[in-house]
C-alpha positions as CSV (number, residue, x, y, z in Angstrom):
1,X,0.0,0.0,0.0
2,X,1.5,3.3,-0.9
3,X,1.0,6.2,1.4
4,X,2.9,9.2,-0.2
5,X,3.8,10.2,-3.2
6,X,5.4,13.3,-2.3
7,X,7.8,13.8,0.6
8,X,8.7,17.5,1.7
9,X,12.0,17.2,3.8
10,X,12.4,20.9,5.3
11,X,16.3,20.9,5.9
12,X,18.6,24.1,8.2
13,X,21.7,22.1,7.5
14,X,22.2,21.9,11.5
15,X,24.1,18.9,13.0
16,X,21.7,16.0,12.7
17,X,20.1,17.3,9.3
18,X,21.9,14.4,7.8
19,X,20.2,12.0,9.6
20,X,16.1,14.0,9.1
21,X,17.4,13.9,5.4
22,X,18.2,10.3,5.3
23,X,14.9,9.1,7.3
24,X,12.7,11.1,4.5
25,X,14.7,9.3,1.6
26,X,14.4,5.5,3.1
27,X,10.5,6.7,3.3
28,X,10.4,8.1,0.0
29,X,12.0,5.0,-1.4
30,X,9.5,2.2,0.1
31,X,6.6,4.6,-0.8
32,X,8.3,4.8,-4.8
33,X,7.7,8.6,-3.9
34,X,9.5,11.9,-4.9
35,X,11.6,13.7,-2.4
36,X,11.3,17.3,-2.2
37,X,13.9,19.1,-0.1
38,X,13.5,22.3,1.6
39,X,15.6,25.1,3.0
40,X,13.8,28.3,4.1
41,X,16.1,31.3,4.4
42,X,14.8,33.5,7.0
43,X,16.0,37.0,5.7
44,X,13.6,38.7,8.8
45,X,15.9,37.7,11.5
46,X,18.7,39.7,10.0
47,X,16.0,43.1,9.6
48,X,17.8,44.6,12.3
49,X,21.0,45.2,11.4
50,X,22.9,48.5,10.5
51,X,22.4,49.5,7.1
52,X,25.9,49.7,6.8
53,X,25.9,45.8,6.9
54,X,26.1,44.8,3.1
55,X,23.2,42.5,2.7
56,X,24.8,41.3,-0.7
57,X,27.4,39.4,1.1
58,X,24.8,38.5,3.7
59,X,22.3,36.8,1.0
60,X,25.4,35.0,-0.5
61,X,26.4,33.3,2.8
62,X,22.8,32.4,3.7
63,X,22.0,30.8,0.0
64,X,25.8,28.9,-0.1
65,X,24.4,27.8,3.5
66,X,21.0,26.7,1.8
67,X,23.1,24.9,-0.6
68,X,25.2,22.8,1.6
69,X,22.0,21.8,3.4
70,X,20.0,20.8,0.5
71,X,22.9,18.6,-0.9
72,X,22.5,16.8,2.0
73,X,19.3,15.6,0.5
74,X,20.3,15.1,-2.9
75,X,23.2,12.7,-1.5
76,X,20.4,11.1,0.6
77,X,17.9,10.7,-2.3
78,X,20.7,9.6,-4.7
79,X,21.9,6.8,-2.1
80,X,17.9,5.6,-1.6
81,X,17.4,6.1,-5.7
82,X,14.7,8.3,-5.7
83,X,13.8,11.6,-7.8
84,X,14.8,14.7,-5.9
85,X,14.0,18.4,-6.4
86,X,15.5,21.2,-4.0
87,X,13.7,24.6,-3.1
88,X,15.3,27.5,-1.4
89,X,12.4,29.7,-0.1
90,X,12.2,32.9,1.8
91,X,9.9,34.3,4.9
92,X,9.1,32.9,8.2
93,X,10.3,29.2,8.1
94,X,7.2,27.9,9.9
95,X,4.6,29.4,6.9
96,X,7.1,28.7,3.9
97,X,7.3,25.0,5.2
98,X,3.3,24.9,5.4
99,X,2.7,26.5,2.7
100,X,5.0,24.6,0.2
101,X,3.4,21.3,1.3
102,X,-0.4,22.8,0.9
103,X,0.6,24.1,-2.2
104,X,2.5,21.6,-3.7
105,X,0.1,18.6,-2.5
106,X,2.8,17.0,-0.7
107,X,1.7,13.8,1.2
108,X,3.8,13.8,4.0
109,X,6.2,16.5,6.0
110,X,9.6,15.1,7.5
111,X,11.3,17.1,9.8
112,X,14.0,17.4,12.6
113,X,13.2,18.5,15.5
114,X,16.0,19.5,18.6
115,X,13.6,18.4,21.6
116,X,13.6,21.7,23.2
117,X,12.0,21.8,26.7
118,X,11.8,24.3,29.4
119,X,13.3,28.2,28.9
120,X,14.8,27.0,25.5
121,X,11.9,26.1,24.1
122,X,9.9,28.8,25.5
123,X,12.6,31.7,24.1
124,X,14.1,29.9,20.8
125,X,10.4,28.5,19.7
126,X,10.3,25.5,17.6
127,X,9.8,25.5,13.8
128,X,8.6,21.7,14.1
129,X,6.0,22.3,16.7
130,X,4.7,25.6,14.5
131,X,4.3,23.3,11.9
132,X,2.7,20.6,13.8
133,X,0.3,22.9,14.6
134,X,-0.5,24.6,11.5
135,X,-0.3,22.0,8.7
136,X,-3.2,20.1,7.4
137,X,0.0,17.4,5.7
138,X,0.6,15.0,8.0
139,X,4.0,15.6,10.0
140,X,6.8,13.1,11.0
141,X,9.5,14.3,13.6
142,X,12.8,13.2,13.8
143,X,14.8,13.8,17.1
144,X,18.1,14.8,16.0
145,X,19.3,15.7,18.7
146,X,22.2,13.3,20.8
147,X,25.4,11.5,19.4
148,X,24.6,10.5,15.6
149,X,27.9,9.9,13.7
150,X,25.3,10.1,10.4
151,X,25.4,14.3,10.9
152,X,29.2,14.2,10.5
153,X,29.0,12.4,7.2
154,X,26.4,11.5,5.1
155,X,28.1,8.6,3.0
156,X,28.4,6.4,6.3
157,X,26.9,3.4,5.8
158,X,22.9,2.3,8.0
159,X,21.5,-0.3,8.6
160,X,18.2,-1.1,9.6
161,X,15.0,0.6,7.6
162,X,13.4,3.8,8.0
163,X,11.3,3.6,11.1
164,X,14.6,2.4,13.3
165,X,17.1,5.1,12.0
166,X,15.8,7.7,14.3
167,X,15.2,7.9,18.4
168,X,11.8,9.5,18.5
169,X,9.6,9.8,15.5
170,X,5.6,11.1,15.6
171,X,3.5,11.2,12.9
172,X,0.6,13.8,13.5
173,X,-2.1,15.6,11.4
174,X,-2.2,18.6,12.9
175,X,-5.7,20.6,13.8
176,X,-5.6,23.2,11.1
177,X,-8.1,25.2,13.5
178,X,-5.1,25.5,16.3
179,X,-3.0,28.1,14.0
180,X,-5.5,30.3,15.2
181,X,-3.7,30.5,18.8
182,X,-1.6,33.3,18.0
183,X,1.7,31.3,16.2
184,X,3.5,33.5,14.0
């Protein structure tokens, strides 16, 4: 039985990307599905700075940083053998991410998530859980966080299939009535 056909893989290229990128291939592989990676530059974040700041230098470090993350997927989907396409998108992660998956009738959202508790979730906020919260696309979490020797180097080898290569993984379809609570 085939589940999805299209796999969005939202990607910040953060240590234990690799192994959120590798999860969505294996997936997209037994489900013969295309792999669609994302990487949302968030160009509001750096609004404050000086004008003096030269933004052209700025938007080249963020894109060659969208870049590095992204192949990261492509090595993942070549690896798994399935079709790839890479997006780099701009805004508020959370929306992009939503948005791209409504839009593009994607089947299923894989992301990483840090497992943030306490005063770090409360002051850093969590992309995943905006997600959760706001997409009608199902959403499968990855834990990345803890000692995964896949982030360091995405040509080591796995074993084991999809649903074992991660710690923690929910799959959720979020209430599309709860973005109403204020997020973003």
């Amino acid at each position: 039985m085939v589940l999805y056909d299209r796999i969005i893989v939202p990607i910040d290229g953060s240590a234990g990307s690799s192994r959120v990128a590798i999860h969505a291939a294996k997936l997209a592989n037994v489900h013969g599905a295309e792999l669609h990676g994302v990487y949302v530059v968030n160009a509001g974040s750096f609004a404050g700075l000086p004008m003096e700041s030269s933004w052209e230098g700025l938007d080249d470090l963020l894109r060659s940083d969208a870049k590095a993350a992204l192949e990261l997927v492509e090595r993942a989907a070549e690896r798994e053998g399935v079709p790839v396409e890479t997006h780099i998108l701009e805004g508020s992660p959370s929306r992009e991410i939503v948005e791209f998956a409504e839009r593009g009738e994607c089947d299923l959202i894989v992301m990483g998530t840090h497992g943030r508790g306490g005063i770090d979730r409360l002051l850093l906020g969590s992309v995943a859980e905006k997600v959760v919260r706001a997409s009608s696309v199902p959403v499968l979490t990855v834990r990345i966080e803890g000692g995964d020797e896949e982030s360091a180097d995405l040509g080591a080898e796995t074993t084991g299939d999809a649903a074992a290569e991660s710690h923690v993984e929910t799959e959720t379809t979020a209430d599309p009535t709860a973005a109403a609570d204020g997020e973003e």
